[in-house]
Gaussian input, Z-matrix of N, CA and C with variables (Angstrom, degrees):
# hf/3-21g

backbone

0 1
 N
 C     1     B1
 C     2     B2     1     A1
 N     3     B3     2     A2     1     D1
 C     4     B4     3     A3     2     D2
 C     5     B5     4     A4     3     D3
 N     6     B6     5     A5     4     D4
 C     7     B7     6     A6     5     D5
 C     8     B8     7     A7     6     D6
 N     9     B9     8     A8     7     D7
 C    10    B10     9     A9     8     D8
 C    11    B11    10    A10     9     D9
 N    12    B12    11    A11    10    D10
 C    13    B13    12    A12    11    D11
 C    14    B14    13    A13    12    D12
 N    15    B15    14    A14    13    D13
 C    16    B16    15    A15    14    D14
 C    17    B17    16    A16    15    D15
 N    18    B18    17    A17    16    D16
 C    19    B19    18    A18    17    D17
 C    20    B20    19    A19    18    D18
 N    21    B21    20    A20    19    D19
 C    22    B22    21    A21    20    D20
 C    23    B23    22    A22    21    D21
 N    24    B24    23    A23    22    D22
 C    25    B25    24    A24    23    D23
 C    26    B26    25    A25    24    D24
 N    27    B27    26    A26    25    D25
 C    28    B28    27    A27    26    D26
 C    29    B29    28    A28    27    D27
 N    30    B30    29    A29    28    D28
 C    31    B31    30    A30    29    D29
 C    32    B32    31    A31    30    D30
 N    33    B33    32    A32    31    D31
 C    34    B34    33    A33    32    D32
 C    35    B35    34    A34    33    D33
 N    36    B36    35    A35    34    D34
 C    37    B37    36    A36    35    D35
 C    38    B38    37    A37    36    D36
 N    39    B39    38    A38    37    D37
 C    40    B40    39    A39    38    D38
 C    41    B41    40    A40    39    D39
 N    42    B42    41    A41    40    D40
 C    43    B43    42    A42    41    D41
 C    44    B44    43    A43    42    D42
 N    45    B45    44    A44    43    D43
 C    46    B46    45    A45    44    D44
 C    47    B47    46    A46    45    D45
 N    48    B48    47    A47    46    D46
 C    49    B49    48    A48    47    D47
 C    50    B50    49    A49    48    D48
 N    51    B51    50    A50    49    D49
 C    52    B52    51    A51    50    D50
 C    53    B53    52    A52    51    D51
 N    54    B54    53    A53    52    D52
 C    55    B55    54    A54    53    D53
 C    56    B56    55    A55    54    D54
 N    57    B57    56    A56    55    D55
 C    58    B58    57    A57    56    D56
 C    59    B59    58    A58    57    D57
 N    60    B60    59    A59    58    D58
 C    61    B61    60    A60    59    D59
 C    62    B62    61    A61    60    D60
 N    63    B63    62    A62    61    D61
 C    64    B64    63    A63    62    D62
 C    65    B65    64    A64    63    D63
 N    66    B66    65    A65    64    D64
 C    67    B67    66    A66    65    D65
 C    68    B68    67    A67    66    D66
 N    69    B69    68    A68    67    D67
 C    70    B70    69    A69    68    D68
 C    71    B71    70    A70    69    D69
 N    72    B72    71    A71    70    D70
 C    73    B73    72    A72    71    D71
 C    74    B74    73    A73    72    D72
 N    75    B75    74    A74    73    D73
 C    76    B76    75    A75    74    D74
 C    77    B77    76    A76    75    D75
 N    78    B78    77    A77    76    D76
 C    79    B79    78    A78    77    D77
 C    80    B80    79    A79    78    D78
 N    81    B81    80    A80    79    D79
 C    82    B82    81    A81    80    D80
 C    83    B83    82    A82    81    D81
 N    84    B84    83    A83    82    D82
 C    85    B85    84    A84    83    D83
 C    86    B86    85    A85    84    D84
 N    87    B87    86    A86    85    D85
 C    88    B88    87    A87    86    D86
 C    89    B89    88    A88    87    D87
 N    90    B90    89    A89    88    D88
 C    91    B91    90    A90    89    D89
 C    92    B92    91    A91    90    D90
 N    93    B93    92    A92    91    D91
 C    94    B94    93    A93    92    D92
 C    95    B95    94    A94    93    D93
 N    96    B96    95    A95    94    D94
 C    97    B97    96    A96    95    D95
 C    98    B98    97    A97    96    D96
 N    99    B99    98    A98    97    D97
 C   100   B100    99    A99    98    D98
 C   101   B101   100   A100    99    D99
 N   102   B102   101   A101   100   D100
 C   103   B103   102   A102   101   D101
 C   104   B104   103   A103   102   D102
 N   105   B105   104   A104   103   D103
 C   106   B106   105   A105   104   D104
 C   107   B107   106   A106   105   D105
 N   108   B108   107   A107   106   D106
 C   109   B109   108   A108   107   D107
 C   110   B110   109   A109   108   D108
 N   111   B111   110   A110   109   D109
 C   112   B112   111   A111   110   D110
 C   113   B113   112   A112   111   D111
 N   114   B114   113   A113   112   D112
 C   115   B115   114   A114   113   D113
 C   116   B116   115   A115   114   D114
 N   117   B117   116   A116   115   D115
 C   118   B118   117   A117   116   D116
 C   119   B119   118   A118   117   D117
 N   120   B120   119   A119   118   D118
 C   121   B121   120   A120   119   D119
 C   122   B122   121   A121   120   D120
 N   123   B123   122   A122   121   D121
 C   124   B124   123   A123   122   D122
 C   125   B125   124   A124   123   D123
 N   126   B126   125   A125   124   D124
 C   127   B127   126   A126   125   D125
 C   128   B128   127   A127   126   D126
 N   129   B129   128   A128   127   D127
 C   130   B130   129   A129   128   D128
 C   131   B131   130   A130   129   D129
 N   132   B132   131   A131   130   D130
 C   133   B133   132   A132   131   D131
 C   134   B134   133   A133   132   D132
 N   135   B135   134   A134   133   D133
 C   136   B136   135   A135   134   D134
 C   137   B137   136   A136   135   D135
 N   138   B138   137   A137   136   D136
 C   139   B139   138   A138   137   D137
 C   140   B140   139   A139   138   D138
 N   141   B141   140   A140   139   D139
 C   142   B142   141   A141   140   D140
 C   143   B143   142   A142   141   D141
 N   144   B144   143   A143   142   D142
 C   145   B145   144   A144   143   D143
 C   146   B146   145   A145   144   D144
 N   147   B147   146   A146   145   D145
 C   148   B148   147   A147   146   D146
 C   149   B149   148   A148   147   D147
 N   150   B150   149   A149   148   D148
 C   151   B151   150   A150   149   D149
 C   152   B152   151   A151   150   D150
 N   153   B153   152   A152   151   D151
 C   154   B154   153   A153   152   D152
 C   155   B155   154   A154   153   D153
 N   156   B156   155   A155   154   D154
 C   157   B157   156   A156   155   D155
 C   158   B158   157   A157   156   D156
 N   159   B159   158   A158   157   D157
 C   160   B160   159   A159   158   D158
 C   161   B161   160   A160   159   D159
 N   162   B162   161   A161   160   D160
 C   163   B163   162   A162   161   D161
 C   164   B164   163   A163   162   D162
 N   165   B165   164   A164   163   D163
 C   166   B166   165   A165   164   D164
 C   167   B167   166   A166   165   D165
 N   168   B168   167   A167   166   D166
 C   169   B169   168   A168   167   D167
 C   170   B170   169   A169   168   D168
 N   171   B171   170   A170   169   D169
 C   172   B172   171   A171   170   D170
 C   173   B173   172   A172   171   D171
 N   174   B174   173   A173   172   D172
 C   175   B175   174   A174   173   D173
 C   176   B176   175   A175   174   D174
 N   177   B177   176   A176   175   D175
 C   178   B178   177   A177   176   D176
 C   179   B179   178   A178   177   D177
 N   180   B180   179   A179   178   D178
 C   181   B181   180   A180   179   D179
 C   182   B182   181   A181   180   D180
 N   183   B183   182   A182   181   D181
 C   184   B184   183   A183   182   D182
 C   185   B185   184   A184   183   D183
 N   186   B186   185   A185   184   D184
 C   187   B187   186   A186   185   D185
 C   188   B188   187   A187   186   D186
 N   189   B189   188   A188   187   D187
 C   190   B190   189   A189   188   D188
 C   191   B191   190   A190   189   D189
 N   192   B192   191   A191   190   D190
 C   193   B193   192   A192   191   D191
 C   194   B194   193   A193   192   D192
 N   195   B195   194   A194   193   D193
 C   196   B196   195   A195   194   D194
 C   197   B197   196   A196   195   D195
 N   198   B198   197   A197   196   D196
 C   199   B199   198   A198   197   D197
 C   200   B200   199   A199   198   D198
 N   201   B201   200   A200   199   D199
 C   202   B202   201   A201   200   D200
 C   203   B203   202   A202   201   D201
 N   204   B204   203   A203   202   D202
 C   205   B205   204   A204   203   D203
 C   206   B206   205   A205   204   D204
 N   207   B207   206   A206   205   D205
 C   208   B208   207   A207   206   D206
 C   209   B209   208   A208   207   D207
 N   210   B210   209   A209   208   D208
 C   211   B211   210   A210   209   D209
 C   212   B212   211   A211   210   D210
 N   213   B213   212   A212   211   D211
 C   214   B214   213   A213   212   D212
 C   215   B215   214   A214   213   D213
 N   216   B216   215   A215   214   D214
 C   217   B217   216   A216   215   D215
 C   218   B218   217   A217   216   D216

   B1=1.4527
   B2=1.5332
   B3=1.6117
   B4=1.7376
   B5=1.4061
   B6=1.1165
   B7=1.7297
   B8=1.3763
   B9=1.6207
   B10=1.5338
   B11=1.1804
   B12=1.6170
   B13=1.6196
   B14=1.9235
   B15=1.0737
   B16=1.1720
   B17=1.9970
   B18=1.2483
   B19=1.6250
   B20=1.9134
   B21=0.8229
   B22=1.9295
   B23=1.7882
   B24=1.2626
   B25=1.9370
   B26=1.5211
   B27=1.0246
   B28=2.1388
   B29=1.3091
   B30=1.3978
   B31=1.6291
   B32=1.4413
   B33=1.1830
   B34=1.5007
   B35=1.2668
   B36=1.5034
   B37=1.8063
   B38=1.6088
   B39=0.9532
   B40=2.0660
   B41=1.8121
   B42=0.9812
   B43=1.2005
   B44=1.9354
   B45=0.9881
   B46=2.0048
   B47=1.6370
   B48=1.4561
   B49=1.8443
   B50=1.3157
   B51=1.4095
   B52=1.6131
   B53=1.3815
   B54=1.1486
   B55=1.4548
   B56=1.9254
   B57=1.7447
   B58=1.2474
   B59=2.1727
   B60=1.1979
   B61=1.3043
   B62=1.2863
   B63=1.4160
   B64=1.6001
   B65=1.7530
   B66=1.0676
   B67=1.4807
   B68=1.2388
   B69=1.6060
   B70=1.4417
   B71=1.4017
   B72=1.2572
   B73=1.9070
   B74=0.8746
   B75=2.0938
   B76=1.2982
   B77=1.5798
   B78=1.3430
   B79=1.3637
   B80=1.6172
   B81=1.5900
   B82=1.5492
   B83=1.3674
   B84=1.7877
   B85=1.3694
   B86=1.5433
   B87=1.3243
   B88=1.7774
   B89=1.2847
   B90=1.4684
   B91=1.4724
   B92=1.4881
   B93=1.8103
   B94=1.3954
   B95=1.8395
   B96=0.9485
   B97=1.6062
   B98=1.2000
   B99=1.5373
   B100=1.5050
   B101=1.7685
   B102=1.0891
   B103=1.5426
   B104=1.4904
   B105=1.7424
   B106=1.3044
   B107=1.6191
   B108=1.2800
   B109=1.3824
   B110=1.9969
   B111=1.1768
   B112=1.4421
   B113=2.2222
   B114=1.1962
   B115=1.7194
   B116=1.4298
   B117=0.9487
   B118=1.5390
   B119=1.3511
   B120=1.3840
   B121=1.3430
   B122=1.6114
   B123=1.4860
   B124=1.4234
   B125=1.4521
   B126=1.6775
   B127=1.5245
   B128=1.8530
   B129=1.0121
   B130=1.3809
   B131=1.9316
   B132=1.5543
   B133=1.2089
   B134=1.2317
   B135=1.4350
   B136=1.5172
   B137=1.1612
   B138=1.3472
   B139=1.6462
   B140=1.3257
   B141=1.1731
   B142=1.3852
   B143=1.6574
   B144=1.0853
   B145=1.6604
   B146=1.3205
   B147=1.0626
   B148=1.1728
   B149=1.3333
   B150=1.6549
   B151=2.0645
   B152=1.4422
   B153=1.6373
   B154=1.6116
   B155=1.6928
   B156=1.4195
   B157=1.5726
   B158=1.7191
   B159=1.1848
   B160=1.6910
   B161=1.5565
   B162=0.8638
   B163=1.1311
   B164=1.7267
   B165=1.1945
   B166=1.6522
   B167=1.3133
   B168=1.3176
   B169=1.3896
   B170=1.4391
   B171=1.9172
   B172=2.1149
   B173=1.5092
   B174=1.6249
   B175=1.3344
   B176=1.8125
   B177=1.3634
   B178=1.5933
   B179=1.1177
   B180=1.4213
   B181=1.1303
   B182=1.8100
   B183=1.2737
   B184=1.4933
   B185=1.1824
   B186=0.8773
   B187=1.7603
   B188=1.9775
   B189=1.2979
   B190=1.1515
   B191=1.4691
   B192=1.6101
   B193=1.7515
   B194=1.6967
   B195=0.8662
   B196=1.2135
   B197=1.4265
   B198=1.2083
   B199=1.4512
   B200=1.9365
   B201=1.6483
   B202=2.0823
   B203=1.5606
   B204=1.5538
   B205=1.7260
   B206=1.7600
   B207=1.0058
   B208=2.0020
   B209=1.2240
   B210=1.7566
   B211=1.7936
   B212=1.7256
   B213=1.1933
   B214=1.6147
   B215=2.0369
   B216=1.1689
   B217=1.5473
   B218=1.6609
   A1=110.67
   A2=114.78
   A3=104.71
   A4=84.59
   A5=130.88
   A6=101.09
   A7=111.08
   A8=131.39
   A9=127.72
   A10=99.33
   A11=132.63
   A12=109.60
   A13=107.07
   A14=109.75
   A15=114.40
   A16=141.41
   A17=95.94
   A18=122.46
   A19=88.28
   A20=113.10
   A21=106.51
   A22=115.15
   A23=79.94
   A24=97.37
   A25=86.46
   A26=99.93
   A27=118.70
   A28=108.87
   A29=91.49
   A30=134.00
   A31=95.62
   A32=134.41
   A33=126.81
   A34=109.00
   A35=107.62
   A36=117.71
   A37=67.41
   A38=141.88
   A39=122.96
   A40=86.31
   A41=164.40
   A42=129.06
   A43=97.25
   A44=97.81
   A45=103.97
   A46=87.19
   A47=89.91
   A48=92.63
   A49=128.73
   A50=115.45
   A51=102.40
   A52=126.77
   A53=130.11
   A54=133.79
   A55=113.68
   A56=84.34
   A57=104.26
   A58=98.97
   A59=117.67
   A60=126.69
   A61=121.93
   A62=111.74
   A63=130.64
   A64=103.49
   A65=113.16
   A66=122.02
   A67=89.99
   A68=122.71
   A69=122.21
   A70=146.17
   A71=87.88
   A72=118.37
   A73=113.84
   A74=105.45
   A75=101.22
   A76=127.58
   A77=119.44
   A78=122.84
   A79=96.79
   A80=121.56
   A81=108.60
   A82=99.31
   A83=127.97
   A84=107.45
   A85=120.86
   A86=99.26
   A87=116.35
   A88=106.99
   A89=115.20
   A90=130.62
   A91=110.89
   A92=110.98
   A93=93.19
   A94=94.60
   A95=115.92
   A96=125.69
   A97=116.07
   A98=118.15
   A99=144.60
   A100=73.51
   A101=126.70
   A102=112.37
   A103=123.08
   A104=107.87
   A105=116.77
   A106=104.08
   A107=106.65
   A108=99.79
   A109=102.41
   A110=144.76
   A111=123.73
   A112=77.34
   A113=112.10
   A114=92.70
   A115=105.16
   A116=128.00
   A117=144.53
   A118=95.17
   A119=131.45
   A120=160.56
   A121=119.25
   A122=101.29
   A123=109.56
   A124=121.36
   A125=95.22
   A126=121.04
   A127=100.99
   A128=131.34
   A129=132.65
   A130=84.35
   A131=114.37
   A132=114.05
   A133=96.52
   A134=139.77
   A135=142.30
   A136=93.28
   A137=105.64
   A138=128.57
   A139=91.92
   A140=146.05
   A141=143.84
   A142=93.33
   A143=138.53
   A144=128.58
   A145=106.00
   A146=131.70
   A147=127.57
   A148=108.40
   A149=112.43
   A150=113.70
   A151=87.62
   A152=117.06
   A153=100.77
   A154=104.34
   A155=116.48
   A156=128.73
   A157=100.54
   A158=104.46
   A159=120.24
   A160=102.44
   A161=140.86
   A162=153.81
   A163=97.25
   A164=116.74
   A165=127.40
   A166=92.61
   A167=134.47
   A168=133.56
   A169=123.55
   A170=81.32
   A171=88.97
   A172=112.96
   A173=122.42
   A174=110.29
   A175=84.34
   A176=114.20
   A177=122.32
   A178=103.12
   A179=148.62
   A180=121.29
   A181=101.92
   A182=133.85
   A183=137.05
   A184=110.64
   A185=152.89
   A186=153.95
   A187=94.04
   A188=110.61
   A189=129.43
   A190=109.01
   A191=102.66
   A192=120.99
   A193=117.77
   A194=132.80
   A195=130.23
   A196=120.19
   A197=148.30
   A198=143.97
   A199=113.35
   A200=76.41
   A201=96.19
   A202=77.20
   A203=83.11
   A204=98.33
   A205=84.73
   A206=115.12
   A207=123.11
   A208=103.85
   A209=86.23
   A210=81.20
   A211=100.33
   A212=98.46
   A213=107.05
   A214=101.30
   A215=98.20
   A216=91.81
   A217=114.02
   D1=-35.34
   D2=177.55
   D3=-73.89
   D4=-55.55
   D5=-144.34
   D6=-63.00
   D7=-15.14
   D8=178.08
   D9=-91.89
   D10=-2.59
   D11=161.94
   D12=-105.17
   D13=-10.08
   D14=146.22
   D15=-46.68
   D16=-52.34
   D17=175.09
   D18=-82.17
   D19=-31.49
   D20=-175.58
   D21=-76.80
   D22=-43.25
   D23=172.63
   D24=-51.25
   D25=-77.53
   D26=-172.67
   D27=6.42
   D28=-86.34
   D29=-171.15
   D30=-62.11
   D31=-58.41
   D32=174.72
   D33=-19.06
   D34=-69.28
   D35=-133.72
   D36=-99.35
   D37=-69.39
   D38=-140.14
   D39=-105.03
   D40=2.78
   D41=158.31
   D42=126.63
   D43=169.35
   D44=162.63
   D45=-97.07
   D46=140.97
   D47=168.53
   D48=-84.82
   D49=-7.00
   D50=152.24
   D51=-78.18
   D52=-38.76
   D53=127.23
   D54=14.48
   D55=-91.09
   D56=-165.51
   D57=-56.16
   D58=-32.19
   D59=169.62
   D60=-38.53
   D61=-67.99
   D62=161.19
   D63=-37.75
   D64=-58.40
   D65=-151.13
   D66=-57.38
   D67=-65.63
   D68=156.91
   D69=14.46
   D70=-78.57
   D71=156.09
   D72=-36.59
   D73=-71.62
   D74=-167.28
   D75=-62.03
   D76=-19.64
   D77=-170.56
   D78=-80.60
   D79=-39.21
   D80=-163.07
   D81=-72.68
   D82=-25.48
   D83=-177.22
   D84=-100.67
   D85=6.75
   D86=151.70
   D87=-50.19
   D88=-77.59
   D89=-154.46
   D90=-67.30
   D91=-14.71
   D92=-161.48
   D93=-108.60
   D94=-15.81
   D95=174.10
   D96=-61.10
   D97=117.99
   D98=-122.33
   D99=-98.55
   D100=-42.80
   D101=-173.16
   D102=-42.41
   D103=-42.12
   D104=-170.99
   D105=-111.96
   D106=17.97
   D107=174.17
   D108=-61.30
   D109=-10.67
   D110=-145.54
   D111=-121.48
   D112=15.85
   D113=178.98
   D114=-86.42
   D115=-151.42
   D116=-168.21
   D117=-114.28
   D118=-174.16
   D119=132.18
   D120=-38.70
   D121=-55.28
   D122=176.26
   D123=-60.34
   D124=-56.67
   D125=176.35
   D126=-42.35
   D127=-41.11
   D128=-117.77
   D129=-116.40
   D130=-37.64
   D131=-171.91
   D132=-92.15
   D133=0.68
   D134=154.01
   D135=-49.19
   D136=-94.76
   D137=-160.89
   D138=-33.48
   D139=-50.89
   D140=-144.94
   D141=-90.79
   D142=-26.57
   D143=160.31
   D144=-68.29
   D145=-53.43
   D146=-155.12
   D147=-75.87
   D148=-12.44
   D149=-179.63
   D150=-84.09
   D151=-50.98
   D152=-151.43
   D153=-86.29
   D154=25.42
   D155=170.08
   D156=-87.97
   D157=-45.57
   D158=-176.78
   D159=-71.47
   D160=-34.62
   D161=-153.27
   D162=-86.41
   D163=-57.66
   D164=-175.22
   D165=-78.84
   D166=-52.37
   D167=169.60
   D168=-9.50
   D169=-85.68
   D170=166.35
   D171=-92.91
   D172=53.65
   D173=170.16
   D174=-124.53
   D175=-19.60
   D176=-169.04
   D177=-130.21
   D178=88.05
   D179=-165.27
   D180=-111.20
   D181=-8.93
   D182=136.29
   D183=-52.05
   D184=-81.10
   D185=-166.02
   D186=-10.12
   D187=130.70
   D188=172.78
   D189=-73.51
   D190=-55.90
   D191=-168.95
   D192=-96.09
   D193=123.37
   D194=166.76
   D195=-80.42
   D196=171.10
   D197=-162.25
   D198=-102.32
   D199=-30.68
   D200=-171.97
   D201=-88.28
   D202=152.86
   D203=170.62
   D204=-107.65
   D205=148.20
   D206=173.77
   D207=165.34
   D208=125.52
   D209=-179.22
   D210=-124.15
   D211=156.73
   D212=-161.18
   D213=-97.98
   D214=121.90
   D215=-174.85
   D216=-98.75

């Protein structure tokens, strides 16, 4: 029983690691795509919430709550 509220704490605070895997991805093929090579830093970690929002989106698409707080104006 600790070790499955143990592994739950886990996953809480840092993520499931395939999850966190994807997320990965998505940022290295953010950064390296010649389209957005000319944004900022800021610009660039936008875009990069808003993929790995889509990403949990269609990986959960019941889930009420999302994990990122970001709200789209």
């Amino acid at each position: 029983m600790l070790e499955k509220f143990k592994k739950w704490f886990y996953e809480w605070q840092n993520g499931h690691p395939f999850l966190l895997h994807e997320e990965v991805i998505i940022v290295c093929n953010t950064r390296t795509e010649e389209e957005f090579l000319h944004l900022n830093d800021v610009e660039i970690q936008k875009l990069i919430q808003i993929r790995v929002i889509d990403m949990y989106k269609n990986k959960y698409p019941n889930a009420k709550k999302y994990s990122l707080k970001f709200k789209k104006k």
